[in-house]
ZAMARGU-4260 file (C-alpha; in steps of 0.2 Angstrom, whole numbers, plus 5000, padded with zeros to 4 digits):
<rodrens>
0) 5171/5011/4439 | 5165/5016/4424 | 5152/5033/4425 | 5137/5025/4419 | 5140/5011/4433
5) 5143/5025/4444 | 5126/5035/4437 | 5115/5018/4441 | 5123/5014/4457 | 5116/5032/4461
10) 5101/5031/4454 | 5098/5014/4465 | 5104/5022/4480 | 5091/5041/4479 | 5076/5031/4474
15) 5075/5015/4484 | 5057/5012/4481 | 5059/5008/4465 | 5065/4989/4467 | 5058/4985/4452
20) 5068/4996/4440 | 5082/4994/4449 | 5079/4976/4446 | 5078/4979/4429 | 5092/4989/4426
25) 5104/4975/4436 | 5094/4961/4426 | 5107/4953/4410 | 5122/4965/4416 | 5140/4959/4420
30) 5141/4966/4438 | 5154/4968/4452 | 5154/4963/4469 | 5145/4980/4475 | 5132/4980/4460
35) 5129/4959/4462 | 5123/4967/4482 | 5112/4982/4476 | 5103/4967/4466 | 5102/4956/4477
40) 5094/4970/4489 | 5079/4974/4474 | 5077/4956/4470 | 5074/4953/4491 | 5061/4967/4491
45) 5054/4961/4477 | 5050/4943/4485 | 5063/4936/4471 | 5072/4926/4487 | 5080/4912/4476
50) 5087/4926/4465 | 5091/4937/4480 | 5103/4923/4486 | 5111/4919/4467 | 5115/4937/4469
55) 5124/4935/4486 | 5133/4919/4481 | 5139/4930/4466 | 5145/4943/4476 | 5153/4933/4492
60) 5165/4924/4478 | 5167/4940/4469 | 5173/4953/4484 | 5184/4936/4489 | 5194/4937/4470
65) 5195/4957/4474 | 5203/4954/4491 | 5189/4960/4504 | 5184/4946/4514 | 5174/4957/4527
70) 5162/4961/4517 | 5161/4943/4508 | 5156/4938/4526 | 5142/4949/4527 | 5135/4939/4512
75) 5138/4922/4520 | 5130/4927/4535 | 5114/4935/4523 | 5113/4921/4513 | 5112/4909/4530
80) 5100/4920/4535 | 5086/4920/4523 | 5092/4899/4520 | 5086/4897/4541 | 5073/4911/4539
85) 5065/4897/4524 | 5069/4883/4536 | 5084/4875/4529 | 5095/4874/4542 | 5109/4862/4536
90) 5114/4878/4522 | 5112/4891/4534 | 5123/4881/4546 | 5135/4881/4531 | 5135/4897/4528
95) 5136/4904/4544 | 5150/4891/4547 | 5161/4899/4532 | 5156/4918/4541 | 5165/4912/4558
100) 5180/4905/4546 | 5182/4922/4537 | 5183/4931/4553 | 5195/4918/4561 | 5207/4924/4549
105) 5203/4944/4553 | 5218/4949/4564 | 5210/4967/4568 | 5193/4971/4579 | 5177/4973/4564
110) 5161/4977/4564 | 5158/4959/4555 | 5160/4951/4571 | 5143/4957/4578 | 5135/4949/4562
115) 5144/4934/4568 | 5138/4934/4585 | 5119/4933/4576 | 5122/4917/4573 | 5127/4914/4590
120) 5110/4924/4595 | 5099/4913/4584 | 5107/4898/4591 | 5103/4901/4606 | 5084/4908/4601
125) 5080/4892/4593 | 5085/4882/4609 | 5074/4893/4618 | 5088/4901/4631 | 5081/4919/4631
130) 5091/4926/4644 | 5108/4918/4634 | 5100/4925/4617 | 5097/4943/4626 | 5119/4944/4633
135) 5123/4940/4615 | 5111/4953/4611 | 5119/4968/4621 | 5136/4961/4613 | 5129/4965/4597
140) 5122/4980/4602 | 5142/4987/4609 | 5151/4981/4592 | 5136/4989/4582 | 5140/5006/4592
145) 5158/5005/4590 | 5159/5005/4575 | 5145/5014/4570 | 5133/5002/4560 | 5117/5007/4564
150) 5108/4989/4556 | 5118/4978/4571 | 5114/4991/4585 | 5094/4991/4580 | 5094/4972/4576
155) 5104/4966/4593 | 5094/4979/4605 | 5077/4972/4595 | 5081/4956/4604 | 5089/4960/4618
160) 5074/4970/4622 | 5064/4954/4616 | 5074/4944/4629 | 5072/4955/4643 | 5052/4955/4641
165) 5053/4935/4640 | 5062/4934/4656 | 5049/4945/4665 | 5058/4963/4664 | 5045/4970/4652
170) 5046/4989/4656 | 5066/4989/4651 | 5063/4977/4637 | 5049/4989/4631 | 5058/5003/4629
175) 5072/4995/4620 | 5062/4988/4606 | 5054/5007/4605 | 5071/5013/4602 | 5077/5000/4590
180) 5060/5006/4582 | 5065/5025/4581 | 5079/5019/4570 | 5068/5013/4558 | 5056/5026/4558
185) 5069/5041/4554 | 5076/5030/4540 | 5092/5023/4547 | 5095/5007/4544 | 5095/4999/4527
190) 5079/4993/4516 | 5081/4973/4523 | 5085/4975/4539 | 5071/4990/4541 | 5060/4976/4535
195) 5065/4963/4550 | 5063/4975/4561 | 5046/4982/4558 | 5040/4963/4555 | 5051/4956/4569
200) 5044/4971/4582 | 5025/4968/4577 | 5025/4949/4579 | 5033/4947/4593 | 5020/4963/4602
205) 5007/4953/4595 | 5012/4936/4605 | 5014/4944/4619 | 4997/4957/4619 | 5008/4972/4618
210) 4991/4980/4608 | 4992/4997/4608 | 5011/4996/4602 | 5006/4985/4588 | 4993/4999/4583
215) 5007/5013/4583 | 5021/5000/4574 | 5008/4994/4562 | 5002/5012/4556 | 5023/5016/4555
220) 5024/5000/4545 | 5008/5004/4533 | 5017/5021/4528 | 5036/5012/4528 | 5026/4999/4514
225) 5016/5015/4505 | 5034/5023/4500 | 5039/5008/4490 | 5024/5005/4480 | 5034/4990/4468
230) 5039/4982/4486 | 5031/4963/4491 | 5042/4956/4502 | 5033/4964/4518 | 5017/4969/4510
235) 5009/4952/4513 | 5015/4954/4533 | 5008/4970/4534 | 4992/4967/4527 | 4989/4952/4539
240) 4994/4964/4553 | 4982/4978/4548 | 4966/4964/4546 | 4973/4960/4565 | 4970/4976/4573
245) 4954/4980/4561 | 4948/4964/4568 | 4953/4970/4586 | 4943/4986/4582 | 4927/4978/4576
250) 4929/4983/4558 | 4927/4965/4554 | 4921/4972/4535 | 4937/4981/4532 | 4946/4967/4540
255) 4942/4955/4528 | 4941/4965/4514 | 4963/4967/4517 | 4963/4949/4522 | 4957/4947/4503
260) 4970/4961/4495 | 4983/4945/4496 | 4981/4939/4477 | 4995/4933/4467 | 5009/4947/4468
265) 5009/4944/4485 | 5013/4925/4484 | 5031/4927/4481 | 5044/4926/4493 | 5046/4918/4511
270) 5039/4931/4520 | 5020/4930/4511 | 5020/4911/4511 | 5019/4915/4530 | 5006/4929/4529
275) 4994/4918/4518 | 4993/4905/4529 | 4990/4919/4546 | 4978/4927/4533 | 4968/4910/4533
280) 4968/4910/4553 | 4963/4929/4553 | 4949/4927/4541 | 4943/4910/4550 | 4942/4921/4566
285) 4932/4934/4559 | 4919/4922/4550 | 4919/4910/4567 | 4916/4927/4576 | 4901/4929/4564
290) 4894/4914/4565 | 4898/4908/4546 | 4903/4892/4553 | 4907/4882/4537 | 4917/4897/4530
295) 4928/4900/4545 | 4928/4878/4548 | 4937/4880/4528 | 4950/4896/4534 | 4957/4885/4547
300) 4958/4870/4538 | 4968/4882/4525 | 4978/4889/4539 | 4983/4871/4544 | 4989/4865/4527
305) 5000/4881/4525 | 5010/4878/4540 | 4997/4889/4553 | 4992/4883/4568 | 4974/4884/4570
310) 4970/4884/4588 | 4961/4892/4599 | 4948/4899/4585 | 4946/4878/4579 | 4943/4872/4597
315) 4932/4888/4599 | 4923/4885/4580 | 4917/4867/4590 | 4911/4875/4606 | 4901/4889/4595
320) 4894/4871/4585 | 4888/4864/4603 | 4906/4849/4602 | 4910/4855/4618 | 4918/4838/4620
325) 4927/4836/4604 | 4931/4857/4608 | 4939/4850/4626 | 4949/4837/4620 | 4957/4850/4606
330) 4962/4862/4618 | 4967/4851/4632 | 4979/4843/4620 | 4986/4860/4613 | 4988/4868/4628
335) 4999/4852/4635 | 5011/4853/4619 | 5013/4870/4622 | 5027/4878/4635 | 5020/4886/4651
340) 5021/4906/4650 | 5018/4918/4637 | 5016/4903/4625 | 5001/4900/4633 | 4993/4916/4636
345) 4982/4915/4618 | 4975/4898/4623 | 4971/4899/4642 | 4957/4911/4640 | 4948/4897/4628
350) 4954/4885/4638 | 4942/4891/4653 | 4929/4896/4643 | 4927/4877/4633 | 4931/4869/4652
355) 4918/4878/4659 | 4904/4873/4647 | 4912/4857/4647 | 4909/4858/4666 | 4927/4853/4672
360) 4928/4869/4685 | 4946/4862/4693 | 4955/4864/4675 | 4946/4881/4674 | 4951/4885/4689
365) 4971/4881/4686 | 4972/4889/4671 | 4965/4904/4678 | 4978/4905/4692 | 4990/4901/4678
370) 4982/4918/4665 | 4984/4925/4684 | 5002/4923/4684 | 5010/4929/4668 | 5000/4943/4671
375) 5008/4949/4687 | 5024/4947/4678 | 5021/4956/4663 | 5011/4972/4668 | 5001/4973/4653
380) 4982/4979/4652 | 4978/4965/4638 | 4983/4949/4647 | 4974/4957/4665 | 4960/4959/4653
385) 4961/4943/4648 | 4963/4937/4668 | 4951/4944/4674 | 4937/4940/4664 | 4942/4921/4666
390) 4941/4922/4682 | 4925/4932/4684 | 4919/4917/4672 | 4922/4907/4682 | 4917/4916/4699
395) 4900/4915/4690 | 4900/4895/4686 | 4904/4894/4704 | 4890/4903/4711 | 4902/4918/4719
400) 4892/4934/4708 | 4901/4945/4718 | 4917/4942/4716 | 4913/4939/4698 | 4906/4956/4698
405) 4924/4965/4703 | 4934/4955/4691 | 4921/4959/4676 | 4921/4978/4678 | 4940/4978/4679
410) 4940/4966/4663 | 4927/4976/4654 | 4938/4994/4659 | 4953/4987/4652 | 4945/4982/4636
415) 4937/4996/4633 | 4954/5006/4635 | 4962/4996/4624 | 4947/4999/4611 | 4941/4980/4609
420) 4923/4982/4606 | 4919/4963/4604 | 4929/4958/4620 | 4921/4973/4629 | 4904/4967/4627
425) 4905/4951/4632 | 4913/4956/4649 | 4896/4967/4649 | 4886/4951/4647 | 4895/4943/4660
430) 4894/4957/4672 | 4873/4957/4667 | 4873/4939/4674 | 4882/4942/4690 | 4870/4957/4692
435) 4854/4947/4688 | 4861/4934/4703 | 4862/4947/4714 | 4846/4952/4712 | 4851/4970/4704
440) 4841/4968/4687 | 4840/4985/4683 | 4859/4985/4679 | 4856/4967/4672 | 4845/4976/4660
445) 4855/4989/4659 | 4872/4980/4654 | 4862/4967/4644 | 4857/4980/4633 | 4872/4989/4630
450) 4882/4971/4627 | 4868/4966/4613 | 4870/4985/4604 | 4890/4983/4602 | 4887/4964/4598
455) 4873/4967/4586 | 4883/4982/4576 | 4897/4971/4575 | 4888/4955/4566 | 4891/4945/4580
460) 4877/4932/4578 | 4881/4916/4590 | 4883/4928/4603 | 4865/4937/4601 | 4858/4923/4598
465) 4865/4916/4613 | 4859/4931/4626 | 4843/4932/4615 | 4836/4915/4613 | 4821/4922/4601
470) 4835/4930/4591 | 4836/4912/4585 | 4817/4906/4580 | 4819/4889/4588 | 4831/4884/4572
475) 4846/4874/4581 | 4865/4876/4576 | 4864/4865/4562 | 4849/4872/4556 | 4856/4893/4554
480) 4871/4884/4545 | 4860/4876/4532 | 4847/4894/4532 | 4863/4904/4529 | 4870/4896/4516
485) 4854/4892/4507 | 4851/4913/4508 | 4868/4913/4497 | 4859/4904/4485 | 4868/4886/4487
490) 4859/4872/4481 | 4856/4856/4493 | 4872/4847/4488 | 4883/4863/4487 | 4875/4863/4505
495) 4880/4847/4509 | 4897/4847/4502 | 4902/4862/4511 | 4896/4856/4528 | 4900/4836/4527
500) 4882/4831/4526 | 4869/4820/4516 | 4859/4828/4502 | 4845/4821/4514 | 4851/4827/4529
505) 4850/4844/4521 | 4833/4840/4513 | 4825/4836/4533 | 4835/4851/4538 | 4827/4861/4525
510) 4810/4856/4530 | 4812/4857/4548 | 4817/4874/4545 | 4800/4880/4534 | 4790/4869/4546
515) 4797/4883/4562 | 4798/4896/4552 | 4781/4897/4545 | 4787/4897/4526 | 4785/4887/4512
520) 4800/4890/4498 | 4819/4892/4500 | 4814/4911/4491 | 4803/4915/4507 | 4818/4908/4521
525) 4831/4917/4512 | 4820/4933/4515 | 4815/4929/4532 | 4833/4924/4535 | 4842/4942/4527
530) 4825/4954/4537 | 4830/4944/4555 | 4847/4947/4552 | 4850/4927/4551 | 4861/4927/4535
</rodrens>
């Protein structure tokens, strides 16, 4: 090796947050096996994935000419990787399948087996057997500490820890993932498989309301993307992930203020194609929350088209739009597509809520006892949250306010623990109802109150509106929609194209709305509109 190779190779490997210049100094030169992978790595954390696997192709036939098949497995099973991770699983099978064949022919024990047994783990992931996944899992993990590579021990105890949480042993599954975390934190693994991790770990605390982990990991994660200023690969993810807890928080500003911080050098690669279309979900949320109805009816309608499901918020946009039957037939039909168990746990909580507006207490009243259920196996404060105020919902549409009264408190503890301002007010307005039926109405007036402070400082219109009908000025649904956008200056068919209406539907919307508001220009309702907080 020559020492200017040697003096770059060095250069790459000190300062690895400088993918770009590595990138560039790899661009246009004759490189080796070992060079073709330090490329491949910059052009991966740059978000250059086509490149990335050119790169890998390169270097799997190069160490195969110079005699070293192990490593020309470990690109064959990288290059599967990221072809599955993009969807395409025929090449990935390929791939993979040329991995097994290369260590078929090993006649000593290697390391390269455990990257082998991934593919058994993925396969068994994407039939959904997570206890099968989880054994392969602790296989990887032995074969990683034999032979002392770091990136298989963290990746197999990330999933067997997964897998253990899946199957209902969260407390051991828990503490596996936070060690395979600490591996990333004190900057053991390398750059690619640190990213999987900290992605991999955060997603999968999100789908199963491990909150307070995806705080801690997040804020790891924001200062893991800090240090590599030229990455994109992950900076799309973590953005998306920092709106989530923002959002969670009740800094619905900030939240979307990062949401829109994913412009065009954030568009590359695999990993921000997935990122945009949970940004679209995450700003619909916030806007539905808000009661912009058209905007957040547009973010889910963007989510969709990128590959994102939309539901619940869509099913809940309808129910805040007074569809409660179109609402009902949207989550009714999700929630039957969608497997029993954790899967569910993000749409039962809607699911009661549109049911009981929609009057159907017996599905209510199932999916309660189902929320119920997963939360008794997974010991986690978020989904009792979530189980306890549906079923102090629907204690209350049942005419039971005293039970309702001991699941609210209980709801409204846990999400104040878990710092959810928007979730703990409206277990304070539930718990002012059951107190009002009880006959108790200084504490009605009391929670009341307190629920419309937190609700007003957030910007949560529908639901103030909702506990304060005056807060409304006799304008219906329809007739906020048409005041708010006009306070943004729209004209009547700008109205009207962003809300699916007639220019004259607009026009006798428009009048309605002077006629009960007591004004008599667009000027004068935009004013009224902004001073009543309507806009």
């Amino acid at each position: 090796m020559t020492c200017a190779r040697m003096a770059r190779r060095s250069e790459v490997v000190v300062e690895p947050a400088n993918w770009q210049d590595a990138y560039t100094a790899f661009t246009g030169r004759d490189l080796d096996a070992a060079d073709l992978e330090l490329f491949a790595r910059s052009a991966y954390m740059l978000g250059r994935d086509d490149e990335y696997v050119s790169a890998l192709e390169q270097a799997h036939r190069a160490h195969l000419r110079d005699g070293a098949p192990m490593r020309a497995l470990r690109c064959a099973f990288w290059i599967g990787h990221s072809w599955l991770f993009r969807g395409h699983v025929a090449p990935a099978t390929g791939w993979f399948g040329r991995a097994r064949r290369l260590l078929e022919r090993e006649r000593d024990d290697v390391a390269e087996r455990g990257y082998v047994l991934i593919t058994d783990m993925l396969d068994h992931l994407m039939s959904g057997e997570a206890e099968a996944a989880g054994v392969v899992a602790a296989e990887i993990v032995e074969v990683g500490e034999r032979f002392g590579d770091d990136d298989l021990v963290a990746l197999g105890m990330m999933e067997q820890g997964h897998s253990l949480v899946r199957c209902g042993n969260t407390p051991d599954g828990l503490r596996l993932i936070d060690e395979s975390m600490v591996a990333v934190t004190t900057g053991e693994l390398s750059p690619i498989v640190a990213g999987i991790v900290y992605c991999n770990t955060i997603s999968f605390c999100r789908e199963v309301y491990q909150l307070r982990r995806v705080r801690e990991w997040t804020a790891a994660l924001t200062r893991w993307c800090a240090r590599q200023p030229g990455m994109v690969a992950h900076k799309g993810v973590c953005l998306v992930h920092r709106a989530e807890i923002m959002t969670l928080s009740g800094a619905w500003d900030e939240a979307l203020a990062e949401l829109g911080r994913l412009g065009e050098d954030l568009t590359r690669g695999v990993l921000n194609e997935r990122a945009r279309g949970d940004a679209a979900y995450r700003e619909a949320e916030v806007r539905r929350l808000r009661g912009e109805f058209a905007l957040a009816e547009d973010g889910y309608r963007r989510a969709s088209a990128l590959g994102r499901q939309p539901q619940p918020g869509h099913a809940l946009l309808l129910l805040a739009q007074g569809r409660s039957g179109s609402a009902a037939a949207m989550i009714r039909r999700i929630v039957a597509e969608t497997s029993r168990g954790l899967p569910r746990v993000a749409l039962l909580p809607a699911y009661v809520e549109i049911m009981l507006v929609a009057g159907d207490l017996d599905a209510a009243a199932g999916a309660c006892r189902e929320l119920g259920e997963i939360a008794g196996q997974q010991e986690n404060d978020a989904i009792d949250a979530m189980s306890w105020q549906a079923r102090g919902a629907l204690a209350l549409a049942s005419g039971e306010p005293e039970a309702a009264l001991a699941s609210l408190r209980k709801a409204w503890q846990a999400w104040h623990q878990i710092e959810a301002p928007y979730e703990a007010a409206r277990s304070r307005a539930l718990i002012a109802r059951a107190c009002s039926l009880l006959g108790d109405n200084d504490s009605c007036a009391l929670e009341m109150q307190a629920a419309l402070e937190t609700l007003t400082a957030l910007g949560a219109r529908p639901e103030v509106a909702a506990l304060v009908p005056d807060h409304r000025h006799g304008l219906s649904d329809r007739e906020i929609e048409v005041l708010r956008l006009v306070a943004t200056g729209r004209s009547n068919r700008q109205i009207a194209a962003a809300l699916f209406l007639s220019e004259h539907t607009v026009a006798r919307h428009l009048q309605n709305i002077f006629v009960k508001l007591g004004v008599s220009s667009r000027t004068a309702a935009s004013a009224f509109a902004h001073e009543h907080h309507l806009a």
